[in-house]
C-alpha positions in Angstrom: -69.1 -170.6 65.8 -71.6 -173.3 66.7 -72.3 -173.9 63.0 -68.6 -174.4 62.3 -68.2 -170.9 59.6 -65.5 -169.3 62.0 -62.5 -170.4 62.4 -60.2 -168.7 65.3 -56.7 -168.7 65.9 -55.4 -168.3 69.9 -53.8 -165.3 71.0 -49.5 -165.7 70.5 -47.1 -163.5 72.2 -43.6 -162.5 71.9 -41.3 -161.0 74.2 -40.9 -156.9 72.8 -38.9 -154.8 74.6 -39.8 -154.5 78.3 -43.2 -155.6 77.5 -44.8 -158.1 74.7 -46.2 -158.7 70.9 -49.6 -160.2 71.0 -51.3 -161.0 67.6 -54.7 -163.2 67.3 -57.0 -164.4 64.2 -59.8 -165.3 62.6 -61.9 -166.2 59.7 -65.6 -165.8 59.8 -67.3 -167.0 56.4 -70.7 -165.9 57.9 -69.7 -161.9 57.8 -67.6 -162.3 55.0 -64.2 -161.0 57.0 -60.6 -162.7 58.1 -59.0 -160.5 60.6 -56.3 -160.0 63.0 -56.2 -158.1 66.9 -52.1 -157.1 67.8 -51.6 -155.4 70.6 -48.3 -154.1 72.1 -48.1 -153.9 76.0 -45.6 -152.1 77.3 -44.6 -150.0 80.2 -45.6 -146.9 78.2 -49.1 -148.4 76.8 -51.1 -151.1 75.8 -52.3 -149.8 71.9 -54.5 -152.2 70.2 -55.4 -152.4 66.2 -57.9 -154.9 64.4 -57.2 -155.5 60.5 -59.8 -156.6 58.7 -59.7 -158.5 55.1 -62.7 -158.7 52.6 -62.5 -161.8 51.8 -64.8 -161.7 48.7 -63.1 -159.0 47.4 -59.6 -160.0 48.3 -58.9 -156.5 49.7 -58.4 -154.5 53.0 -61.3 -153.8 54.4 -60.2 -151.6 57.4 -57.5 -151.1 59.9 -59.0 -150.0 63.2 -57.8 -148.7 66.7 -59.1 -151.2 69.0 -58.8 -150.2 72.3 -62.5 -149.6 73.3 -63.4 -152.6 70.6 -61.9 -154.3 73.0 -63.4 -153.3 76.1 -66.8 -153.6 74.4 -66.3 -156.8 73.3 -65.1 -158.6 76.2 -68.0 -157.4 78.4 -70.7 -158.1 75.5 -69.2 -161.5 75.6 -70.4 -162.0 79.8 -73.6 -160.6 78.6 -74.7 -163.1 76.7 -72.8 -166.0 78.9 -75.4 -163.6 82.1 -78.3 -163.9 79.2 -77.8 -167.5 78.8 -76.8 -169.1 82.5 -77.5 -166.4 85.0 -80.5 -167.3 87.4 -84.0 -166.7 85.8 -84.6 -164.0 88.6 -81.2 -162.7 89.0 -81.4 -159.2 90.6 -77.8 -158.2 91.9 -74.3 -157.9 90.4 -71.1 -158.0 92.0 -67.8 -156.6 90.5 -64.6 -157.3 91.6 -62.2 -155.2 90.2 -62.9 -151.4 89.0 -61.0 -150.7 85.9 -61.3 -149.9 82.5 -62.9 -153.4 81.1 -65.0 -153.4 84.4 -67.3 -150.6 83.0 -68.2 -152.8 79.7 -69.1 -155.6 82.3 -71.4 -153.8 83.8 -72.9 -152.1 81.4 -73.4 -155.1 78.8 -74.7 -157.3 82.0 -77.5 -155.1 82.4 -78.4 -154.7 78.7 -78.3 -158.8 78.7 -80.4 -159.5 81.6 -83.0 -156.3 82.7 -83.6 -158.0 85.9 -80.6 -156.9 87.3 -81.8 -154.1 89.6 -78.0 -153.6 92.3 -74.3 -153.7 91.5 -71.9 -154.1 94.0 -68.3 -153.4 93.4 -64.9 -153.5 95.3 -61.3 -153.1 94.6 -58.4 -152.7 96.7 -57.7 -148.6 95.8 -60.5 -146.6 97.4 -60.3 -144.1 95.6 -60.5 -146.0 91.9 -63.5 -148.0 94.2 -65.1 -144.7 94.8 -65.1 -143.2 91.1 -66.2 -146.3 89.8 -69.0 -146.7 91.7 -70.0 -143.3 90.9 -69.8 -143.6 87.3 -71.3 -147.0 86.7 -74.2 -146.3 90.1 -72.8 -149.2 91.9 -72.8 -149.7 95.9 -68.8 -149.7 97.1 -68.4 -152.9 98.7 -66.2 -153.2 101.9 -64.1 -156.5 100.9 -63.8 -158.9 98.1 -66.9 -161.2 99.7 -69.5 -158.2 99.0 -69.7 -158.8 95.5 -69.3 -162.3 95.9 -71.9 -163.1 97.0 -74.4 -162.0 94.2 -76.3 -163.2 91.9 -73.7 -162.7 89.1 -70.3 -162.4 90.2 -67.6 -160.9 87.8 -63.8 -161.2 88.5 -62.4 -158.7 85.9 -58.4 -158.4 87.8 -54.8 -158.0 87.0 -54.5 -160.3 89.8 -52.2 -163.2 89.9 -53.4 -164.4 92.7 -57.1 -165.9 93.6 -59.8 -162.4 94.5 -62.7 -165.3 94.4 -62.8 -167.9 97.1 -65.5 -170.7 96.0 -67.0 -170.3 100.3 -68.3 -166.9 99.4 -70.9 -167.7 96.6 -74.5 -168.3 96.8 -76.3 -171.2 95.6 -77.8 -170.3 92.1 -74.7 -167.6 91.7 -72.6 -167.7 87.7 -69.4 -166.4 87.8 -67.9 -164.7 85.2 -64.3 -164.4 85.2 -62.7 -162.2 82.6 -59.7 -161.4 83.9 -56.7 -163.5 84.3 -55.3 -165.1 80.7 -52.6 -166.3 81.4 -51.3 -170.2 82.7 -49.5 -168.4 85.7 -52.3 -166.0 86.8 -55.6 -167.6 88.9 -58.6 -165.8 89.9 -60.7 -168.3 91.4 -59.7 -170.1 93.6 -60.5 -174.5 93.7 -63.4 -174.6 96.0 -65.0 -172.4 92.9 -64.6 -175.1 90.3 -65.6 -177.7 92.9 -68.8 -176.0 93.4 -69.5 -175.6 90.0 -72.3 -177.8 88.4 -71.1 -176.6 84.8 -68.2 -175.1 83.9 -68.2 -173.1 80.4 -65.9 -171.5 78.5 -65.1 -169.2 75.1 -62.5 -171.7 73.8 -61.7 -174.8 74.8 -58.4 -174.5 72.4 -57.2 -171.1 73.9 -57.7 -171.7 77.7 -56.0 -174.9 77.8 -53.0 -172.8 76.3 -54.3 -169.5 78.8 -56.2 -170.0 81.6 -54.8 -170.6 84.9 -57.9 -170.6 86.5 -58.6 -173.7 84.2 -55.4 -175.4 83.8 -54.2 -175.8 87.6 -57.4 -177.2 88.6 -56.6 -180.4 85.8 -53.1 -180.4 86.9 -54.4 -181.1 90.6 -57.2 -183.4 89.4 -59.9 -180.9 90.9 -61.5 -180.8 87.2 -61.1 -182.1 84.2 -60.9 -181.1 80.5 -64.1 -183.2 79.4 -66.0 -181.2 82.2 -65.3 -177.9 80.3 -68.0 -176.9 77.4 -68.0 -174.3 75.0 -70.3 -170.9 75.5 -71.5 -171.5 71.4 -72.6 -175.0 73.0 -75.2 -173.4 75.4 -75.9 -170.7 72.7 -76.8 -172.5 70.0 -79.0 -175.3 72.2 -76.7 -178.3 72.1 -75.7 -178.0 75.0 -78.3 -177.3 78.5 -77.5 -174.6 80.2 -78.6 -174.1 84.3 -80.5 -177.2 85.4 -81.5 -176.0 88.9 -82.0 -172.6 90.1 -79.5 -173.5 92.7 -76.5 -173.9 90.2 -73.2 -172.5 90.4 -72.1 -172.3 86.9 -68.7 -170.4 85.6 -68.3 -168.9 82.8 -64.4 -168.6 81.6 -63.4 -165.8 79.2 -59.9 -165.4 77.5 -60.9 -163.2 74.7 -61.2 -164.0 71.2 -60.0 -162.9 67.9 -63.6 -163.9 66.7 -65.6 -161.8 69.0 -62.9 -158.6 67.3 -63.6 -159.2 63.7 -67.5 -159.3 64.6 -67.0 -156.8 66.0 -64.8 -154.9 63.9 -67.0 -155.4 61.1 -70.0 -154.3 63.1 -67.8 -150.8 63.5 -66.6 -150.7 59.6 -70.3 -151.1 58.7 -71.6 -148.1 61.2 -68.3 -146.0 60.0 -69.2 -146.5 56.6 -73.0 -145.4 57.5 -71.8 -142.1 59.1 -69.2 -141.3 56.3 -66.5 -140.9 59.2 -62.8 -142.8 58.9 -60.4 -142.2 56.2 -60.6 -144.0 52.8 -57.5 -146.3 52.3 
């Protein structure tokens, strides 16, 4: 992305029944691939399918269910923003939220920065708390400040509402909030973009259309959009990343139709390895 061969398309949605349509793109010259991600959520399900073009060959390359692509990709996506910006001797993780795309979070978070040697997790259900602590060896928190105040703090919520108030994070702490895309949804609430030193995110086109967390701050003059920066920015070196140990940096993550056809075409290559998938 930083060398400008991808090209990606924000989500669109469309009113479907008692639920939506969502379709996204992209073109990635680099892998050789266009795609799309569509997704129908509904009150019965939320199925998700990547289509992938070969885009030497003009043809189909693969059509591909995409709901653990998607969980996959959206928490490799705060392990690299944790590889790039977390602390150099960050040791604890908090979660808050313990569903589905929490596990990725965890999981790709730990892969990306070793150091991390606790997680600490809370959502409102105890039970869900309790089975996902189990499953991912996490400590269960006993309110939304436990995993707040971490090193690296995920918000990864159906919440409409702030779960993050900026008072509860240490100094040096990057937040990673992956849950809320949506203008009328917030996660954070503004003391957390007050406090933060640098605020990132995956596209600059897509949360200014998606991010609530990101467009109410601007609409109240708390922030503003020449503050935000792109995670490719940081990635790529134009951009410095943490200047002080003592930092708080956010990291902002809609989800992008670029991150599922590198993905996807990671998954076509493996399938094709392993001779599994049907021929089209």
């Amino acid at each position: 992305m930083a060398r400008g061969s991808v090209v990606n398309r924000p989500r669109t949605r469309t009113l479907a029944g008692e639920g939506g349509l969502a379709v996204m793109s992209a073109v990635d010259e680099e892998l050789g691939f266009a795609g799309l991600k569509s997704y129908l959520w509904s009150p019965h399900g939320t199925p998700f399918v990547v289509a992938l073009f070969d885009l030497e060959k003009g043809q189909l390359a693969g059509v591909i269910e995409a709901d653990k692509m998607g969980q996959l990709r959206t928490g490799a996506a705060s392990g690299v923003a944790a590889k790039h910006l977390a602390k150099p001797d960050a040791r604890t993780l908090g979660v808050i939220g313990c569903g589905w795309q929490a596990e990725s979070q965890v999981a790709c978070i730990r892969e990306a920065v070793p150091s991390i040697e606790q997680v600490v997790a809370y959502c409102r259900s105890e039970a869900s708390l309790n089975a996902f602590c189990k499953k991912v060896g996490a400590e269960a928190g006993e309110s939304h400040r436990d995993p707040a105040e971490q090193d690296v703090v995920v918000t990864v919520t159906t919440s409409k509402d702030p779960v993050l108030r900026g008072e509860w994070l240490n100094p040096g702490a990057l937040v990673c909030a992956v849950g809320a895309n949506r203008p009328g949804a917030r996660e954070l609430d503004n003391v957390v973009l007050e406090r933060a030193v640098l605020v990132v995110c995956d596209s600059l086109e897509q949360v200014r259309i998606e991010a609530g967390d990101l467009i109410e701050p601007v609409e109240r003059g708390v922030l503003d959009w020449l503050e935000v920066h792109e995670l490719q920015e940081v990635v790529a070196g134009e951009l410095p990343g943490r200047s002080s140990p003592d930092d708080v940096i956010l990291f902002k993550s809609t989800g992008l139709a670029a991150w599922d056809v590198s993905i996807g075409a990671t998954a076509l290559e493996l399938a094709r390895k392993k001779k599994v998938g049907t021929k089209l």
